[in-house]
Legacy VTK file of the C-alpha trace (Angstrom):
# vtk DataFile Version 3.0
C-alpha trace
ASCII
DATASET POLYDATA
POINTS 278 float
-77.012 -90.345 34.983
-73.424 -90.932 35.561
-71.364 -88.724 32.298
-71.047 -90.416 28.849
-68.086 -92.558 27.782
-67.887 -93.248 24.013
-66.931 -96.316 22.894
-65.676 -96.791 19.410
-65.581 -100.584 19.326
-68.738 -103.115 19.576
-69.521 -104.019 23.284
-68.839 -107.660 22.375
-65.313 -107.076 22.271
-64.998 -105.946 25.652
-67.027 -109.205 26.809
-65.034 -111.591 25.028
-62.049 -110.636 27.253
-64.666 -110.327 30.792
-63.526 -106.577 30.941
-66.996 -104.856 30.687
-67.413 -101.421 32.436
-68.947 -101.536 35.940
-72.794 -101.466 35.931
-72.694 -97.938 36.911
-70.527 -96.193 34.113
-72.465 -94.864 31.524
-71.064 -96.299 28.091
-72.348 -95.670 24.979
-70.938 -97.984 21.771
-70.904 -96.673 18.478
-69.502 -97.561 15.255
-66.699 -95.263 14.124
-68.854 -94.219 10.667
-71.594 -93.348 12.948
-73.274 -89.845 11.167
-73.851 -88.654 15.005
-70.289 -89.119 15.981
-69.339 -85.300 16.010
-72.634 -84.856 18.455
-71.613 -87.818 20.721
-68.303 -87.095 20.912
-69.328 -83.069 22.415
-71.448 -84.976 25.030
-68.990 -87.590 26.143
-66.401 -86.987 28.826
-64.121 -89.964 27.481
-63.599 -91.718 24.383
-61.898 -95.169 23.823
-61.090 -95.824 20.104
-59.201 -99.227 18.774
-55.731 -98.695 17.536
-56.682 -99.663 13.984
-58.478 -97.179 11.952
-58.563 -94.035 9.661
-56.609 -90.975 11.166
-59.513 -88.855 13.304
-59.378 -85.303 12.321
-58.496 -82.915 14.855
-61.878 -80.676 14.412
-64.055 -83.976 16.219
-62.161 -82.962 19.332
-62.992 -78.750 19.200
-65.359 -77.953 21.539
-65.680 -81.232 23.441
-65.736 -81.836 27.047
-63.711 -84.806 26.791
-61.408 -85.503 29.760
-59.798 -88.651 28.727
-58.617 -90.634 24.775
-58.174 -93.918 25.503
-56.935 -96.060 22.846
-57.152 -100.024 23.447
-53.927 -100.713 21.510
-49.957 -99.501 21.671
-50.308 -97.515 18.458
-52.088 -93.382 18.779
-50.820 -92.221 15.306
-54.709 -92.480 14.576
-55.013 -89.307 16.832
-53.398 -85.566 15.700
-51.265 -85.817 19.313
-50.655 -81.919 18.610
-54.451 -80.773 18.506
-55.101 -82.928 21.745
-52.320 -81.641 23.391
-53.159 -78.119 22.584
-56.760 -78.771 23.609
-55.592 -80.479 26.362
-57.244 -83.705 26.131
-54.976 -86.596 27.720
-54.090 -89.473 25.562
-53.920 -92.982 27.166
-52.967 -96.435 25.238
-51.954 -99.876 26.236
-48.586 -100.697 25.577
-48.319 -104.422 26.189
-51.528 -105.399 25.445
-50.196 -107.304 22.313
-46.974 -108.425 23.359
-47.637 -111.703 22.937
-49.622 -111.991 20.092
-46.877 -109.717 17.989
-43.891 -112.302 19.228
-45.834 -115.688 18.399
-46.038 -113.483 14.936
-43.065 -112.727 14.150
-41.631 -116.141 14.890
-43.629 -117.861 13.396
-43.389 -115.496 10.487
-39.654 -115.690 10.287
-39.720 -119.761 11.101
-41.815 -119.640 7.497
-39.975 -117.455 5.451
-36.575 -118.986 6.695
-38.550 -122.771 5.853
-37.271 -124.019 9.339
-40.540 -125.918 9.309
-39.194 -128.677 6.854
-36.832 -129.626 9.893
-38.517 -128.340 12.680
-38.473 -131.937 14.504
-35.373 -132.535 14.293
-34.047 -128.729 15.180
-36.007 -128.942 17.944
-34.774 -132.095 19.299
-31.177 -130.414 19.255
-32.300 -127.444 20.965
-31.624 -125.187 18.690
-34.644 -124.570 16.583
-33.050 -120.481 15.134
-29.840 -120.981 17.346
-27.034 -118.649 16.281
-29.191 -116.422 14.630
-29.012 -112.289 14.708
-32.560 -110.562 15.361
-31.993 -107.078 14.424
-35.033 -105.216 16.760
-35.625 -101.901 15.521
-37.704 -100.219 18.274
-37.254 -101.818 22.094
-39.859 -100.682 23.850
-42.822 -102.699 25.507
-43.434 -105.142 22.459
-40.044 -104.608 20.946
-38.694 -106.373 23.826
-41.143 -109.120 24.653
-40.179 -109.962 20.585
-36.758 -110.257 21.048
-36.914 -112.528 24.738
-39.508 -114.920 22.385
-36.588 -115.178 19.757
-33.933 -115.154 22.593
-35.665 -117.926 24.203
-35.124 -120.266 21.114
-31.574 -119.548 20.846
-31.298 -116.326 19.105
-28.652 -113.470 19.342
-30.406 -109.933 19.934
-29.132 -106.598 18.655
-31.227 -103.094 19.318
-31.754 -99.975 18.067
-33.950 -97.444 19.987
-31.912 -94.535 21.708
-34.910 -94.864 24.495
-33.840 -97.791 25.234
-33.983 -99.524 28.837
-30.492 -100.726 29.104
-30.895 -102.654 32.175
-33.763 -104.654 30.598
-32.009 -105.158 26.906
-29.038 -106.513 28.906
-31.147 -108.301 31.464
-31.672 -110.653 27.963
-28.192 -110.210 26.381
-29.229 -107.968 23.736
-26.866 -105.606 22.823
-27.313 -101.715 20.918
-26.357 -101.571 17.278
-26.096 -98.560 14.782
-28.821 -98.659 12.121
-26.547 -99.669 9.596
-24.804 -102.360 11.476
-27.987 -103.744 12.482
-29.565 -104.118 8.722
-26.515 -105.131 7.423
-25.702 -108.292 10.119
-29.458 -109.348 11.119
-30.405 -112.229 10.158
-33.960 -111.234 11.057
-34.772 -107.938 11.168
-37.959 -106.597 13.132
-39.680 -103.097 13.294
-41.608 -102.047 16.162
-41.954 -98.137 16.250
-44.891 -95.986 16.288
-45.887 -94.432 13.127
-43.967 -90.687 13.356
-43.115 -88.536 10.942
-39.226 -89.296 11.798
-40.435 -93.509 11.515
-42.533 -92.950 8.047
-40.715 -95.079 5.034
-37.865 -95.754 7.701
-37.262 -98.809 5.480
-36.838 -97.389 2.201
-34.937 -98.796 -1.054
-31.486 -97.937 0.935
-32.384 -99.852 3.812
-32.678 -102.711 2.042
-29.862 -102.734 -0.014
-28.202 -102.633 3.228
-29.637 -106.069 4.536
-28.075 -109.628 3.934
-29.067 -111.610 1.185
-30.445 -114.092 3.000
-32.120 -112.230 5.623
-35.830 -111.446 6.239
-38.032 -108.980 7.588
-40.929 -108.795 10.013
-43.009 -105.865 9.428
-45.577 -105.642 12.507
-45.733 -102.433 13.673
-48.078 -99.983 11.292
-48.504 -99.472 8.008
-46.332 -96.640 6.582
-43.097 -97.110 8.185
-41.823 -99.502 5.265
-41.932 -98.103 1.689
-43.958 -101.165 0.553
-42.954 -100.244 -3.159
-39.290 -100.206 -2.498
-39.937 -103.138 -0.418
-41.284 -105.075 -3.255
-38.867 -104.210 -5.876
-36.599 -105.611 -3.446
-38.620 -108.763 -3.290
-38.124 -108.976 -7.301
-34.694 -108.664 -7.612
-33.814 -111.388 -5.123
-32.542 -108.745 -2.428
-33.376 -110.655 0.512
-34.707 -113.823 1.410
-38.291 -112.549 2.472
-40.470 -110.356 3.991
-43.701 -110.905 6.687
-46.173 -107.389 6.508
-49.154 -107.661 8.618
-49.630 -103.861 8.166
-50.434 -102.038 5.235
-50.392 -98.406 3.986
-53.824 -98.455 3.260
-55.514 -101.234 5.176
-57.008 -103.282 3.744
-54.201 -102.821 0.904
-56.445 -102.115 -2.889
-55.628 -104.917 -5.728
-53.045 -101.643 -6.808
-50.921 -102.248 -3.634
-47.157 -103.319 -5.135
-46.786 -106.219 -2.288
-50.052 -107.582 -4.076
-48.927 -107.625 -7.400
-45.780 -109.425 -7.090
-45.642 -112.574 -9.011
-43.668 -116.019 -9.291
-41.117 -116.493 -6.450
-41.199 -112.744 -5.177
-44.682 -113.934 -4.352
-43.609 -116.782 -2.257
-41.507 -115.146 -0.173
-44.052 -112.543 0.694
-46.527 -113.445 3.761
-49.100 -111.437 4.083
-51.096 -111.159 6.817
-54.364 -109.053 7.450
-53.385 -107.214 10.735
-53.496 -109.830 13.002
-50.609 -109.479 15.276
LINES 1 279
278 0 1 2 3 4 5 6 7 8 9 10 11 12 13 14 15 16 17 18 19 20 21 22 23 24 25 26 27 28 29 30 31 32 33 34 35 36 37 38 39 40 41 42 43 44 45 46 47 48 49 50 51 52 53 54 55 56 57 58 59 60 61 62 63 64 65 66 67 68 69 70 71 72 73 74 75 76 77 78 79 80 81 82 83 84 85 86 87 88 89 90 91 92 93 94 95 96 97 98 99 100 101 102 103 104 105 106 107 108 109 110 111 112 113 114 115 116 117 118 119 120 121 122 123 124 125 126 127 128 129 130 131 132 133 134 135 136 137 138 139 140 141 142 143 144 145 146 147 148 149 150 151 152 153 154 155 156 157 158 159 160 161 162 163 164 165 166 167 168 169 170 171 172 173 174 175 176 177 178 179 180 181 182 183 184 185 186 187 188 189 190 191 192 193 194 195 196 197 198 199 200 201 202 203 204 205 206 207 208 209 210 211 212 213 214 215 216 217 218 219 220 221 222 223 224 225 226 227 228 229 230 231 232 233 234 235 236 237 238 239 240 241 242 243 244 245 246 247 248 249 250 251 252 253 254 255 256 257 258 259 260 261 262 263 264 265 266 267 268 269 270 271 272 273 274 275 276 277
């Protein structure tokens, strides 16, 4: 029998998208409470986990003959990178996978929270459904980028700010690097698409905000923890900006404590929430 690969997400999901394993690749699919998870994982040579989940600890990967993590999303902050690395277990993701999903999000989010959709015909008809406005991208990789060329394409100016930036493919869509500061402080929309680091945890804090237009909204996509969601809805209270769109939570799903669901009256309103599904 050919070696084990463990697979933490239902078979089905795999077959939806017609990319099941070849008939000769052992695969084993398991859900991630599974009690016999610490014995499969010792026995497998590769393991593919979703992007979405609880934080595995780094003692599931002692011992293991695993050759190969393979997460099915951008996102590994599910995954203690330093254990791995030290055990010397390579980690593997996909990037792009959700490119397009996250920028039909996040413009349709900010076409809602702006309330474009009142006049939507008739912007449309002039070409120039969110012309003129500033998308503030913070984070320009893979998905940061595909974001910005949706918003670009209907008219939009784009400002950066990731210091790993391509520059030949932010200017190949006339999107120019801005300082943090300049960016939350002129964006008309501003967007977040970083992984979840401990440099990128509660990047967008109370000061952040204060920092941001009035009138401006933001698109919170990326992963939960990397906007302070209780400074976030304070902000929301007190009229600081126009809106917010958070389709990831600190705890997901958030508890009936979470601040974002206990906003009332017009904070409320121009809060979307979303349950993860960009």
């Amino acid at each position: 029998m050919a070696p084990t690969v463990l697979c933490l997400r239902p078979e089905g999901d795999f077959a939806r998208v017609e990319a099941l394993p070849p008939p000769g690749l052992d695969v084993l699919y398991r859900a991630p409470d599974d009690p016999a998870l610490g014995d499969l994982v010792k026995k497998a040579i590769a393991l593919v986990i979703p992007a979405v989940g609880p934080k595995l600890p780094a003692a599931l990967f002692e011992s293991t003959a695993l050759r190969l993590v393979q997460v099915t999303g951008a996102g590994v902050d599910r995954l203690d990178r330093a254990a791995l690395t030290r055990l010397r277990i390579p980690v593997a993701n996909v990037p792009g996978g959700s490119s397009s999903a996250v920028a039909e999000y996040a413009v349709t989010a900010a076409c809602l929270l702006l309330r474009r959709f009142v006049s939507a015909d008739a912007e449309i008809k002039r070409g120039n459904y969110l012309d003129g406005l500033l998308v503030g991208a913070i984070g320009f990789g893979t998905i940061g980028r595909a974001v910005a060329q949706a918003f670009q394409n209907l008219g939009c100016r784009i400002g950066y700010l990731d210091p790993a930036a391509d520059a030949l493919a932010a200017e190949a869509i006339g999107a120019s690097p801005m300082t943090f500061g300049d960016l939350l402080a002129a964006a008309d929309i501003v967007m977040l698409h970083v992984p979840l680091l401990p440099d990128t945890r509660n990047l967008i804090g109370e000061s952040e905000l204060a920092k941001m237009k009035p009138g401006a909204v933001l698109i919170q996509a990326s992963r939960g923890g990397i906007v302070d969601e209780a400074a976030l809805a304070a902000c929301l209270a007190a009229g600081g900006i126009h809106g917010a769109a958070v389709d990831v939570y600190d705890t997901e799903p958030p508890g009936s404590d979470s601040p974002l669901l206990m906003l009332k009256g017009e904070a409320a309103k121009r809060l979307l929430l979303t349950p993860h599904i960009a």
